[in-house]
C-alpha positions in Angstrom: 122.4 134.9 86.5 124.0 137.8 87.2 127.4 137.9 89.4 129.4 140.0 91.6 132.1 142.2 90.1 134.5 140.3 88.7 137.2 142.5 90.0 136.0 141.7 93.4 136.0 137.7 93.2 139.6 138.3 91.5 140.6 140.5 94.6 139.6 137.8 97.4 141.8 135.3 95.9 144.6 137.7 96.2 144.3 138.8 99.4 143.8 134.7 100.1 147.1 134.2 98.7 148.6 137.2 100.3 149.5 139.3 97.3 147.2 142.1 98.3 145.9 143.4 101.9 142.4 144.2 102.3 142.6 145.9 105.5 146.4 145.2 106.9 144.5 142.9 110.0 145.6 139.4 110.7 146.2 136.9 108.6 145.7 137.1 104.7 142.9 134.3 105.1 141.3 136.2 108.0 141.3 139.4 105.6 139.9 137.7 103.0 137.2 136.3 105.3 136.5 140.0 106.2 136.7 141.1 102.4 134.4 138.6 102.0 131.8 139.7 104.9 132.1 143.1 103.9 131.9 142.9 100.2 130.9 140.3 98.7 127.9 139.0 100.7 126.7 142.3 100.6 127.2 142.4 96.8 125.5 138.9 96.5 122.6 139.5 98.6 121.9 142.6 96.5 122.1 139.9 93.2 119.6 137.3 95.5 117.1 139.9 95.9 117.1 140.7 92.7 116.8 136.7 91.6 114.4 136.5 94.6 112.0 138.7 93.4 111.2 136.9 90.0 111.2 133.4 91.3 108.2 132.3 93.8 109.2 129.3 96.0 105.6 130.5 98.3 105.2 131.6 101.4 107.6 130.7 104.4 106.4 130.8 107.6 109.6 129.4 109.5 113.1 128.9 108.2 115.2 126.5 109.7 118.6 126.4 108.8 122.1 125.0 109.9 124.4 126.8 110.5 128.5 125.9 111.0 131.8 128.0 110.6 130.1 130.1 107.8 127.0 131.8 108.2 126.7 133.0 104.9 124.5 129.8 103.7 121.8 130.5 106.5 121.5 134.7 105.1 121.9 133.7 101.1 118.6 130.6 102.5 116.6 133.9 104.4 117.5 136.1 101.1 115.8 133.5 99.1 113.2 132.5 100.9 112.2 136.2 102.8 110.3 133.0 105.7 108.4 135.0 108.7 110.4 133.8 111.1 114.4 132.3 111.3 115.5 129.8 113.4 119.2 129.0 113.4 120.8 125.9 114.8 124.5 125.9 115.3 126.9 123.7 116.2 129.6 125.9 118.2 129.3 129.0 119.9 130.5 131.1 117.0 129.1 134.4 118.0 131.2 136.9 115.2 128.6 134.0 112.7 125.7 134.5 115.0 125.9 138.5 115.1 126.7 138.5 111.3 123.2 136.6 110.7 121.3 138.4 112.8 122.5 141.5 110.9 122.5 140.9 107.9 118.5 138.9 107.5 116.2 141.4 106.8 113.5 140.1 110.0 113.3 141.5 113.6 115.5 140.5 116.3 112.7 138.8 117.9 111.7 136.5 114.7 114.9 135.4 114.6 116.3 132.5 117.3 119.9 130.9 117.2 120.1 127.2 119.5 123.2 125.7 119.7 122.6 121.6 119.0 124.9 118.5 119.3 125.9 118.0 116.0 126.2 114.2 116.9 122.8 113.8 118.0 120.0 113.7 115.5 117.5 113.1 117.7 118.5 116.2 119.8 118.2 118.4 116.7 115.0 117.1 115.8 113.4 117.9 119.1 114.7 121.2 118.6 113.1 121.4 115.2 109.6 119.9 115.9 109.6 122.2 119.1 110.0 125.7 116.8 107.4 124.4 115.1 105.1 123.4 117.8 105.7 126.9 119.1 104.7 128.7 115.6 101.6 127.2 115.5 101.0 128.1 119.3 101.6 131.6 119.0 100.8 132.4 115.8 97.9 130.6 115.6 98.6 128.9 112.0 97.5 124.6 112.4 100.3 124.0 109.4 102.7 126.6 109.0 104.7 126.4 106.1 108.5 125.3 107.1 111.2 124.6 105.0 114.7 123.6 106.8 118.2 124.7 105.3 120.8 121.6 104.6 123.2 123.6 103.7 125.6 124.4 106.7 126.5 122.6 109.6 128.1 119.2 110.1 126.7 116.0 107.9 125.4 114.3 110.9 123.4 117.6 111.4 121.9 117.2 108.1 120.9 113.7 108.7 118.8 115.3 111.7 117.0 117.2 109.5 115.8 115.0 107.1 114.2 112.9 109.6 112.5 116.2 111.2 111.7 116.9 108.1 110.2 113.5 107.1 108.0 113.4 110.3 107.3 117.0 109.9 106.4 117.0 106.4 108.3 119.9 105.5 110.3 120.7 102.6 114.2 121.3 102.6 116.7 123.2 100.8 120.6 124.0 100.3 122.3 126.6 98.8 124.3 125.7 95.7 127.3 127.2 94.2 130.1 126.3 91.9 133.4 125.4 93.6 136.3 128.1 93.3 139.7 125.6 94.3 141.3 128.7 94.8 139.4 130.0 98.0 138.3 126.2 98.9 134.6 128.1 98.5 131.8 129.0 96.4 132.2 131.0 93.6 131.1 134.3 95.2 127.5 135.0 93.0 127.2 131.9 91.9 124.9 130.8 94.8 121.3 129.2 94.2 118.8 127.8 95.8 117.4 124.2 95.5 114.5 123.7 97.0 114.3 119.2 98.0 110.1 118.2 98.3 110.0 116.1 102.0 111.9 113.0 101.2 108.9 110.8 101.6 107.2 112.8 98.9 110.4 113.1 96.6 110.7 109.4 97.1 107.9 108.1 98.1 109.3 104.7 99.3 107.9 104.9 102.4 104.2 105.5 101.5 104.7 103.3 98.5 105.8 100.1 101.2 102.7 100.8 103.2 100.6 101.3 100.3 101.7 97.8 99.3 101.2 96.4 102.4 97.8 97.4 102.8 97.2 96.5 99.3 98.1 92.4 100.3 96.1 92.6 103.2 93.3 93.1 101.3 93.0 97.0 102.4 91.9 98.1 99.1 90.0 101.1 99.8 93.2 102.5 102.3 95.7 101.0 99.7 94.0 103.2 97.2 93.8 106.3 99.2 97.6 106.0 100.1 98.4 104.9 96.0 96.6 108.0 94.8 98.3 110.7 97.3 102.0 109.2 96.2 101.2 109.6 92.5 100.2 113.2 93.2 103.2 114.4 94.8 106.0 111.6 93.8 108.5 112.6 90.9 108.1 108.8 89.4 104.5 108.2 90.2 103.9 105.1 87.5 104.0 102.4 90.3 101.8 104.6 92.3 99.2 105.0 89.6 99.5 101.2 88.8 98.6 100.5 92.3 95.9 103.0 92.4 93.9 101.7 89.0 94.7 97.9 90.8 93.1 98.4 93.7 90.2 100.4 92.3 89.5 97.2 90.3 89.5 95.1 93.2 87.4 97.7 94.8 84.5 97.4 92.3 85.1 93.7 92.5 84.7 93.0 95.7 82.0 95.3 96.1 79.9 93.7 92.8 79.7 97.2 91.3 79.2 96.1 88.0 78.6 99.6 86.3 82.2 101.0 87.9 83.6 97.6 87.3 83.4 97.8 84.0 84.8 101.4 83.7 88.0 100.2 86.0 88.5 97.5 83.5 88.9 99.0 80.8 91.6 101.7 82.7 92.9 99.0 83.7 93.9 97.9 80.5 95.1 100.6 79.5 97.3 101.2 82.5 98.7 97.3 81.4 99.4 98.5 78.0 101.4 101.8 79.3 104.9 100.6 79.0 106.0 102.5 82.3 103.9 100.8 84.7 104.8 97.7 83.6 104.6 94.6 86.2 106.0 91.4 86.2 105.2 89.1 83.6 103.6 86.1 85.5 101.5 89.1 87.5 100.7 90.5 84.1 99.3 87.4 82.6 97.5 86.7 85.3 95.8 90.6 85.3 94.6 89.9 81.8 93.3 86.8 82.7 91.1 88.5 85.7 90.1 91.5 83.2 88.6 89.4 80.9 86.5 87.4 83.3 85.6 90.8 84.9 84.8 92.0 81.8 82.2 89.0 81.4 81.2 89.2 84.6 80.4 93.0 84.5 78.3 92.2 81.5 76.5 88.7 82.1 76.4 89.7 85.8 74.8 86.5 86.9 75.6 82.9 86.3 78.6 81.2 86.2 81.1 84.2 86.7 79.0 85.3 89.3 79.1 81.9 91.2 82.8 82.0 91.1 82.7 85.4 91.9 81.0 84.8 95.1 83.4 82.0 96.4 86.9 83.8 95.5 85.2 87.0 97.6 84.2 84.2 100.3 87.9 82.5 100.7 89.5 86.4 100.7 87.3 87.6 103.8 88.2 84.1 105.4 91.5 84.5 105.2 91.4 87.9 106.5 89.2 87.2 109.4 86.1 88.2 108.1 84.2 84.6 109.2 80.3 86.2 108.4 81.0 87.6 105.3 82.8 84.6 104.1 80.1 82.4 105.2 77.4 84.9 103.8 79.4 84.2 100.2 79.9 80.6 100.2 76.3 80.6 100.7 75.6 83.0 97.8 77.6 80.7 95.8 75.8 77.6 96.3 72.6 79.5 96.0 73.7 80.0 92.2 75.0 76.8 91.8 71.9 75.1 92.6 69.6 77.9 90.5 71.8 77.4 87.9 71.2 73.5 88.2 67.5 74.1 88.5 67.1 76.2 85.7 68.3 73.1 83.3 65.3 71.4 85.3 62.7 74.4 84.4 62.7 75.5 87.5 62.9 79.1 88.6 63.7 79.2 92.0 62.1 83.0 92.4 58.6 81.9 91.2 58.7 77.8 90.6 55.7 76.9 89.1 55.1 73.4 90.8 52.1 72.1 88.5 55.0 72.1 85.6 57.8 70.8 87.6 57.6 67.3 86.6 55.6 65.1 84.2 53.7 63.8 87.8 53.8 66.7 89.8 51.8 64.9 92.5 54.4 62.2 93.0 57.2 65.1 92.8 55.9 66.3 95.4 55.2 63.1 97.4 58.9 62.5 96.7 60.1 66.1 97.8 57.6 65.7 101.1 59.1 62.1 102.0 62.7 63.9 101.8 61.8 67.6 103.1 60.5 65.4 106.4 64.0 63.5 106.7 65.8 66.2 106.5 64.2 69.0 108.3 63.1 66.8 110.9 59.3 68.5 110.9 55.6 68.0 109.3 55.9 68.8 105.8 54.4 72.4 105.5 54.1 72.6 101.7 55.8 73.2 98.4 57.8 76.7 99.1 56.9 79.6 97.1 60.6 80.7 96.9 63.7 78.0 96.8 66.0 78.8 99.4 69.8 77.4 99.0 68.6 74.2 101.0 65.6 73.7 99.5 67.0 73.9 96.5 69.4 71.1 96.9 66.5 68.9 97.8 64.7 69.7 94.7 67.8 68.5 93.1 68.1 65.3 94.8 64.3 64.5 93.7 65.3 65.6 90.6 68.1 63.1 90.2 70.5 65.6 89.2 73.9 64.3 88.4 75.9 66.9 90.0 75.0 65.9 93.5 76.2 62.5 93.7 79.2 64.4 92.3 80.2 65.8 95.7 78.2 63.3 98.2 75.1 65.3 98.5 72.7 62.7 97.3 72.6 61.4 101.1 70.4 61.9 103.6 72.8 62.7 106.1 74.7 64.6 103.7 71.7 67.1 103.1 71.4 67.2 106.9 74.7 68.7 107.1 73.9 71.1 104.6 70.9 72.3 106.7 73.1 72.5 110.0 75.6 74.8 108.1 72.6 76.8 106.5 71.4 77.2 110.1 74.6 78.4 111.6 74.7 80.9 109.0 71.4 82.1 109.4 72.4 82.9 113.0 75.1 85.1 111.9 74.6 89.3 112.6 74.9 89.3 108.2 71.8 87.3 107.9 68.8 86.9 110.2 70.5 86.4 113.7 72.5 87.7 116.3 75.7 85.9 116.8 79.2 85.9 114.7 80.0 82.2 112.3 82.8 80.4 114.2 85.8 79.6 112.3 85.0 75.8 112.4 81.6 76.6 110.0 83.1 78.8 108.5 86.2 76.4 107.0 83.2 73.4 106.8 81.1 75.8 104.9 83.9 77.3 102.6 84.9 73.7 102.0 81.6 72.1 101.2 81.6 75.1 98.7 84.9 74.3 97.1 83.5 70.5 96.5 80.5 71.7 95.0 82.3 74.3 92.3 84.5 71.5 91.5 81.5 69.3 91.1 79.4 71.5 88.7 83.1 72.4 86.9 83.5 68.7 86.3 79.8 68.2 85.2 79.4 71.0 82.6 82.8 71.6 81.6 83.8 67.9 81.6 87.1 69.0 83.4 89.4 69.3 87.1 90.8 72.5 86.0 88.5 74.7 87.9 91.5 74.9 90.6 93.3 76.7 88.2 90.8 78.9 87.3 90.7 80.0 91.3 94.3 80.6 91.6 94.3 82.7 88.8 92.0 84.7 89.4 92.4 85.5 93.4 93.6 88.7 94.0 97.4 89.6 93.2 98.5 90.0 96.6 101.8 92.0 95.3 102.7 94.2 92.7 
């Protein structure tokens, strides 16, 4: 970097301590002030343009900067930057500053506006701010002019302002950095920089990361990813981010039964696991690996028991959120597979049964199946069907003497009634062949009736209670 002459900085601090007049007016610190003004800034903005012209910091369309005692910070900021337009904000009347900006920026006097502001009132400052921009755009006709707001003079309180204009108007900020001469309680003269700051949501990210989070344990997955993926773009320490993003991408896929892209966000999820930087917490880890490797078998097998499971975890999410039809469509997916699943053992396919081979005497199957089918459905007996619905397929079971029925009560008459009342109400629902919505009283009866029945196939072919623990862990991580 090169300075000014170092005769010259050694010559200020001379005429500061009154060993030397500069020109025999005032005060030694009111000559050196002048000296200062009239040499050095000149000399310095001769070194910035030089600097300026190797280093691209992008267009500027407006440069907002504060401005207090000194107005050097808010020339050395429009030297930098070269922005379209200037817009100063002071916090006195100091018109010797005022006149020494506005002659010394290399812009028209009528892209350049000076506003006096309340230094203790942020919100005043910010009006001010988002009003200079409102009134680029107008008149220039530019949607998102490019602004950038000096830090660098003006009171602290000032620069609290315009942080928060410039977090709500997503523009960038900057302040003019120098090294500290004690002797002149100032800057080094040529020793100024510029530091650009990215919008302190961006250089942060806190904000977007909270809301990201928050939509990410609501179950918002697709908005949680949308607002993950933007923070690890533009964020300095975007691990979290990217953790958050290859989560909910998962639980995307998931919920959606993508298998092919579930399988694919597996395995970067794994990955992302095994990165040391985006590291979670070790009960949240262990649980992750758990779900990945049931995904992983359920992106394969993609029927089944992980499927079955699959169903009722998605069901008890969307009623927790609300979501009554989609839970109630679920739970009834989930019996569905239970019941093929059962039927299968039996030889029986549910999508093309094949009644002749259903039974040793298929007549008196079917006698048996008629006599129940009558019971329960209240109606004349209207044949064998040609595809097992969930229902019917529960009845087959119960002719079939399964064992898993009397398991959860459903080897009763009035049990299996139930179970078609529920099946009715669902069938009513907008999601499935009707026209209204699943009240929240079917849906909790339907979502239990399903939990009883998991556990009952759990206990039957895994000789085990555990299958609780198996839900737990694998429901969605609601924080990470």
């Amino acid at each position: 970097m090169s300075k000014v002459d170092p005769r010259n900085r050694s010559r200020i601090v001379r005429i500061m301590c009154g060993e030397e007049d500069y020109d025999g007016k005032g005060t030694p610190a009111e000559q050196a002030r002048r000296y200062r003004h009239e040499v050095l800034v000149p000399e310095a903005l001769r070194r910035i343009e030089r600097q300026a012209s190797l280093e691209d910091h992008g267009p500027v369309d407006l440069l907002v900067s504060l401005s207090g005692f000194s107005p050097e910070t808010t020339i050395f900021a429009a030297a930098f930057l070269r922005p379209k337009e200037l817009l100063v904000l002071v916090s006195h009347s100091a018109r010797e500053g005022i006149d020494f900006i506005r002659e010394h920026v290399e812009l028209p006097a009528s892209h350049v506006e000076v506003r006096r502001v309340d230094p203790l009132a942020p919100v005043d400052l910010y009006e001010r701010i988002r009003n200079a921009v409102d009134d680029y755009k107008r008149f220039n006709g530019v949607p998102n002019p490019t602004v950038v707001i000096d830090i660098t003079g003006g009171k602290k309180s000032m620069s609290a302002g315009a942080a928060l204009a410039a977090t709500q108007l997503d523009s960038r900020m900057c302040y003019i950095d120098g090294d500290f001469n004690p002797e002149i309680r100032q800057a080094e003269p040529g020793t100024e920089r510029l530091v650009m700051l990215d919008n302190p949501t961006k250089l942060f990210g806190d904000r977007q990361q909270e809301s990201a989070e928050v939509e990410f344990g609501h179950g918002a997955f697709d908005a949680a990813y949308r607002r993950f993926e933007t923070i690890a773009q533009t964020s300095p320490t975007p691990a979290r981010a990217r953790f958050g993003c290859d989560l909910s991408d998962l639980y995307m896929a998931w919920s959606d039964l993508e298998f092919d892209r579930l399988g694919k966000a597996v395995k970067t999820m794994r990955t992302r696991l095994n990165d040391a930087s985006s590291r979670c917490d070790p009960q949240t880890e262990r649980r992750l690996r758990v779900q990945l490797d049931f995904l992983d078998g359920l992106a394969r097998r993609r029927e089944g028991e992980p499927l079955a499971l699959t169903f009722y975890l998605l069901g008890k999410h969307y009623e927790e959120h609300g979501r009554r039809d989609f839970a109630a469509l679920l739970y009834y997916r989930m019996l569905e597979s239970l019941f093929e699943m059962r039927l299968s053992d039996h030889g029986i396919s549910p999508s093309k049964p094949d009644w002749a081979k259903a039974d040793q005497d298929p007549e008196a199957f079917i006698e048996r199946y008629r006599n129940l089918s009558e019971l329960v459905f209240n109606r004349e007996f209207r044949g064998m069907p040609f595809k097992v619905g969930m229902v019917e397929s529960a009845l087959l079971l119960q002719v079939l003497n399964d064992p898993m029925l009397p398991l959860f009560g459903l080897d009763q008459t009035k049990a299996l009634r139930h179970l078609r009342s529920m099946s009715d109400a669902r069938n009513a629902s907008v999601l499935a062949h009707g026209k209204t919505t699943v009240s929240a009283e079917v849906t909790e009866k339907l979502g239990s009736f399903a939990l009883r029945a998991l556990r009952a196939y759990w206990r039957l072919v895994h000789g085990d209670d555990r299958v609780d623990d198996r839900i737990v862990e694998l429901r969605f991580v609601d924080s990470i």
